[in-house]
Structure formats: structure tokens, C-alpha cells
C-alpha positions as CSV (number, residue, x, y, z in Angstrom):
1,X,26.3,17.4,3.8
2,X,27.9,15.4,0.9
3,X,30.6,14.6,2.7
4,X,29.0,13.5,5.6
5,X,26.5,11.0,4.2
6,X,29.2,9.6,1.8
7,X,32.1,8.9,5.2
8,X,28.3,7.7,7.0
9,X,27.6,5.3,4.1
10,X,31.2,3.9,4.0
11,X,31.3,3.1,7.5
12,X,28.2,1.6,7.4
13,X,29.0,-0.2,4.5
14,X,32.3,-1.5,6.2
15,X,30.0,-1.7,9.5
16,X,27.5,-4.3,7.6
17,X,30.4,-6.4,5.6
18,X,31.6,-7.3,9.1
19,X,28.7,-8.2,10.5
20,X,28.0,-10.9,7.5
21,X,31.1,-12.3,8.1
22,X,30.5,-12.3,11.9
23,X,27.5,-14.6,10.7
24,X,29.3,-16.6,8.1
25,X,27.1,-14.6,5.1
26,X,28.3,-13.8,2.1
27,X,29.7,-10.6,0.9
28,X,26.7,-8.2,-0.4
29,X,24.2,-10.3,0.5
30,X,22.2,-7.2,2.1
31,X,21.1,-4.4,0.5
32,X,20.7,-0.9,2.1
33,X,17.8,0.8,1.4
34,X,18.5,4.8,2.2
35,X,15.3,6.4,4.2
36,X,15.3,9.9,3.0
37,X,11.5,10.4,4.8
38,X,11.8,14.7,4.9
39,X,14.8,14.8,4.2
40,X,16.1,17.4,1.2
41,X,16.6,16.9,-2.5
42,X,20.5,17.6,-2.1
43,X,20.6,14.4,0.6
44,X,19.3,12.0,-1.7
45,X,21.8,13.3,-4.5
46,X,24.8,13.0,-2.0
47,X,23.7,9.5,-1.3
48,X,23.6,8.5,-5.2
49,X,26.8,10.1,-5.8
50,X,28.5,8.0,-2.6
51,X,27.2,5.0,-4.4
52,X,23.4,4.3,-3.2
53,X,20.9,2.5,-5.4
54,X,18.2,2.1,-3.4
55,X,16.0,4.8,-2.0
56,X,13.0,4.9,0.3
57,X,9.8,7.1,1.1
58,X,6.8,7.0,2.9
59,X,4.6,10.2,1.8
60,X,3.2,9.9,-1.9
61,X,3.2,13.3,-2.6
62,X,6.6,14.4,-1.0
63,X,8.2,11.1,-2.8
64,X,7.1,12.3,-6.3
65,X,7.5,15.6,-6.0
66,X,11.6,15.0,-4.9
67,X,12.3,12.5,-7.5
68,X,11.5,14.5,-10.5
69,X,13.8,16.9,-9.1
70,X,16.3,13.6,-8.5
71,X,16.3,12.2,-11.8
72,X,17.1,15.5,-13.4
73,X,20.4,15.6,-11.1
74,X,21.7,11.9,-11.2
75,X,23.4,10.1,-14.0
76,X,21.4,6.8,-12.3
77,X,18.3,7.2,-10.6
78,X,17.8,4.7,-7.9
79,X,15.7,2.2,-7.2
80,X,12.6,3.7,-5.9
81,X,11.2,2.0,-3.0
82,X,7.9,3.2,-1.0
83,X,7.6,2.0,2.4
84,X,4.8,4.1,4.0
85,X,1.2,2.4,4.6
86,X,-0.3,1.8,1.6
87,X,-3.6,4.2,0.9
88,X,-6.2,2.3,-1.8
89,X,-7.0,6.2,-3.0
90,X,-3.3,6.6,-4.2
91,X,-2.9,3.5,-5.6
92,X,-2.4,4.4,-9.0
93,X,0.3,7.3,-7.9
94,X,2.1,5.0,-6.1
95,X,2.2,2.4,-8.9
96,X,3.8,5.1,-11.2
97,X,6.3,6.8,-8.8
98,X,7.9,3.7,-7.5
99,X,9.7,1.0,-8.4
100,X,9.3,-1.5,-5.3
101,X,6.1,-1.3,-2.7
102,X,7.4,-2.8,0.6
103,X,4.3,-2.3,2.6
104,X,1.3,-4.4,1.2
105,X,-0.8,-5.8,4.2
106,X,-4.1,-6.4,2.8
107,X,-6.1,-7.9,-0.1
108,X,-7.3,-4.5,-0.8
109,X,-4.0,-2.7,-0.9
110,X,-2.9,-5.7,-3.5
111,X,-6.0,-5.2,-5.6
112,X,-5.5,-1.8,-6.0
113,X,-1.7,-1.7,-6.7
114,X,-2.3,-4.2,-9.2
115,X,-4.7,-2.0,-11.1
116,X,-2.4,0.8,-10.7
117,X,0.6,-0.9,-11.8
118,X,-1.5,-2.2,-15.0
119,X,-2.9,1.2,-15.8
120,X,1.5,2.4,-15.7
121,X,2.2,-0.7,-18.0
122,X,5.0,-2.2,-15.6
123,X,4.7,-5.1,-13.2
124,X,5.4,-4.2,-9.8
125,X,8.0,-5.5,-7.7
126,X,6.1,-5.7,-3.9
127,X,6.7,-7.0,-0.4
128,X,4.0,-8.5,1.6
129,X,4.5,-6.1,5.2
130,X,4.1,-8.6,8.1
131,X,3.1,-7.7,11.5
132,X,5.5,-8.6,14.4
133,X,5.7,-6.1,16.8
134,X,2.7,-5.1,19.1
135,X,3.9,-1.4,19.1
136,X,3.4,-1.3,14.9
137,X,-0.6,-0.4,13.6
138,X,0.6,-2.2,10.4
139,X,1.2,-4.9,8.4
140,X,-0.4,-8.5,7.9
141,X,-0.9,-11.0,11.2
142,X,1.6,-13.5,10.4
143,X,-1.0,-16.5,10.6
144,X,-2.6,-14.5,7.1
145,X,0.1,-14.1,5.2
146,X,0.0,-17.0,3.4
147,X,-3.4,-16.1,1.8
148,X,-2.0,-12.5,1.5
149,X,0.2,-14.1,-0.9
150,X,-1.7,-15.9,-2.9
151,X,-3.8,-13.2,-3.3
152,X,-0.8,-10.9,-4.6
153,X,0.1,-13.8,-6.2
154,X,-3.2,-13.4,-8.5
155,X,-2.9,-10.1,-9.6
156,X,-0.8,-9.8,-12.7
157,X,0.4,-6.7,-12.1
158,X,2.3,-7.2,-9.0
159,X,5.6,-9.7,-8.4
160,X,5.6,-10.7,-5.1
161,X,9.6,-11.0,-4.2
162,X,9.1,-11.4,-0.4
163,X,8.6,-9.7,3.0
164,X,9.2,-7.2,5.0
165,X,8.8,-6.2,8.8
166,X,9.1,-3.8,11.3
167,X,10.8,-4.8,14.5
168,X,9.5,-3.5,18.0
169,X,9.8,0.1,18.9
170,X,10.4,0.6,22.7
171,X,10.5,-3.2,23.5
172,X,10.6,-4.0,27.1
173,X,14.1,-5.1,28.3
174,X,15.6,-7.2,27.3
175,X,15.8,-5.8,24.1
176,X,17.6,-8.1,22.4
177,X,15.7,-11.0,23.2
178,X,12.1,-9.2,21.6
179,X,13.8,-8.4,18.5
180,X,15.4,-11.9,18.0
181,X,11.8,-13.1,18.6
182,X,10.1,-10.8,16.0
183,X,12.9,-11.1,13.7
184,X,12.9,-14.9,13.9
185,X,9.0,-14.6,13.4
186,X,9.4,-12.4,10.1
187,X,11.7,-14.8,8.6
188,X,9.9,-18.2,9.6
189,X,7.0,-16.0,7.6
190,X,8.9,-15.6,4.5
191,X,9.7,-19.1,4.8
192,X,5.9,-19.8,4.3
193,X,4.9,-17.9,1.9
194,X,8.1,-17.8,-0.7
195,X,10.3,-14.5,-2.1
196,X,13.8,-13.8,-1.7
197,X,13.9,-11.2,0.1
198,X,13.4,-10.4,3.7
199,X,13.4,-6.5,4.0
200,X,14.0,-6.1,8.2
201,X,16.3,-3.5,10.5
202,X,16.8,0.0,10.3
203,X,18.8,2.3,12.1
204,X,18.8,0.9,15.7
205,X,18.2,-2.6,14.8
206,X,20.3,-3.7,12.1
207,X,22.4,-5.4,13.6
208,X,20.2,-8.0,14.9
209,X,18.5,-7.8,11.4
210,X,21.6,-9.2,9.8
211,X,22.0,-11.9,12.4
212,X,18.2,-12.8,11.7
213,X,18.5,-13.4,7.7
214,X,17.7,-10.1,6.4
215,X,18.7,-9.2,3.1
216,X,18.0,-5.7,3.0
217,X,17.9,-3.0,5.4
218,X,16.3,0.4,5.4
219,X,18.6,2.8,7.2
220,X,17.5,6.4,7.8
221,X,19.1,8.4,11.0
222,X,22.2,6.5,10.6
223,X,23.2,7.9,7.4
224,X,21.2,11.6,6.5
225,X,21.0,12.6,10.4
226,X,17.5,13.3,11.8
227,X,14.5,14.3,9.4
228,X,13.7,18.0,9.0
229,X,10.7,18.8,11.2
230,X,7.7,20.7,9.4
């Protein structure tokens, strides 16, 4: 397993450098964002170990549970980043656990993070998740956002840095025209309401991501295989 994630996150790495040059980027400008969503303990230490800072879960419980175990094993913990829908209820856990929420939608989700991040003592780095795929339940309609972010904007726990998206899943052909649309759409949105970072691709899409502005990529599949099914 080690070595497989460590040759998968080299090529990739290789695999996105060229791709920013295709585009006339600069070197590093994107971030990768490993997905370890049911994956093991051991898959997220291989990943650290090949060099990966950045880590991201969507299930509260799961995502605490695994990095306790992490940070015990790694001479760095990574930068924690939660990317599941955000429940009001587990505000406060999510708050503590992570370092970076990339899937605020809603004034209420803001509100509640914000307590939660007060109540850990830490400002919280968050995303404001925009909505720009009819296939996806989640995320703000892009014509709120703006008032999304100011209402982030207001809560002193919480730092907005910018947004993030999910691209259509089982777009009509042609494919690569709906994703350049969404993609377009997510990054004329953080264009509006301000942040540096546009959190859009993953595993199939990354590609067009880069070629779209994004700055960080959350790659799952492509890198730790397919998730363990419970």
C-alpha cells in the first residue's frame, strides 16, 4: 500500500506540474487535497510519508476517530480539511477536528461553525461550497453567494479564504463542454465574492479543473484506490 500511493502521488504530482504549464500557471500553484473518505489509518500515513499535507473527510465521526490515531503516527500532521455537508448538530466537533471547512452553504451552517470555532479558541479557515451542477443536493445557488459571504464574513470565528465546488456527475455528453461551464461558473463566483482559493476537480475532473483556475484539488480514487465498502 505504501508504495503504491507514494508512485500514485508522484505521477500525479508530475501529472498536475504539466498541466500548469500546459496553461501557462505557475509551478505549485495547486494544492492536492488527499480524499481518504473510508479509507484506512495506514493510507493516510503512506500519503504523509510520500509528502501529503492536506487531508480530506466527509464523516465527523470517522474523521476524528482516524486522526487521533494519525497524529500519534506522523512527525507532521496534515492539514485537516472536512468536505462533507455541514450538519448544524455537529458544529462544534467539526470546529475542533478540522483545520479547514470546505463545504459551508448556508447562513446557518456559518453561524454555527463560528460558535464552534469560538468555543475551540481558533478561527477557522472555511470555503463557501457553491452549487454548479444540477446532479449535486449541495452547496449555495451561485446568485446567493455574495450574501453567503458577508454573512461568514460577520462571524469572527470563521476566515472566509474562498470557494469551492463540485463539478457535474454523469453530465450529458459532451462532457467537456458542462464541466467547462460549471467550472467557469464556480470561478466567476469566487470572483464576486473574494478569497484565494478556488477548491474544484477531483479524480475524473482535474484536468479541466486546472484549466478552469483551480487552486486546489481533492483527489480520492486516483491516489488510495476505491473506498472500503461497509
Amino acid at each position: 500500500m505504501k508504495a503504491d500511493i507514494a508512485e500514485r502521488l508522484a505521477r500525479l504530482r508530475e501529472d498536475l506540474e504539466a498541466e500548469l504549464r500546459a496553461c501557462g500557471r505557475a509551478p505549485g500553484a495547486v494544492t492536492i487535497v488527499g480524499v481518504t473518505k473510508k479509507q484506512p489509518v495506514e493510507a493516510m500515513v503512506a500519503a504523509v510519508e510520500a509528502g501529503l499535507a492536506d487531508l480530506g473527510e466527509n464523516y465527523v465521526q470517522e474523521a476524528r476517530a482516524k486522526f487521533e490515531v494519525l497524529d500519534r503516527l506522523v512527525a507532521r500532521p496534515p492539514v485537516a480539511h472536512f468536505i462533507g455537508h455541514v450538519q448544524t448538530n455537529k458544529a462544534n466537533t467539526i470546529a475542533r477536528v478540522f483545520d479547514v471547512v470546505q463545504s459551508v452553504d448556508r447562513v446557518e451552517a456559518a453561524r454555527a461553525l463560528g460558535r464552534g470555532a469560538e468555543n475551540a479558541g481558533k478561527r477557522l479557515r472555511v470555503l463557501l461550497q457553491v452549487n454548479i451542477s444540477p446532479s449535486e443536493r449541495f452547496g449555495c445557488p451561485p446568485d446567493g453567494a455574495e450574501a453567503l459571504a458577508e454573512s461568514i464574513r460577520s462571524e469572527p470565528g470563521l476566515l472566509l479564504e474562498g470557494v469551492m465546488a463540485i463539478g457535474p456527475i454523469g453530465a450529458p455528453a459532451p462532457v467537456p463542454d458542462a464541466l467547462d461551464e460549471a467550472f467557469g461558473l464556480a470561478a466567476m463566483t469566487l470572483g464576486r465574492v473574494g478569497g484565494s482559493t478556488l477548491s474544484i476537480g477531483m479524480s475524473g475532473d482535474w484536468r479541466e479543473a486546472v484549466r478552469a483556475g483551480s487552486t486546489m484539488i481533492r483527489i480520492g480514487t486516483a491516489l488510495f484506490g476505491e473506498r472500503r465498502r461497509d
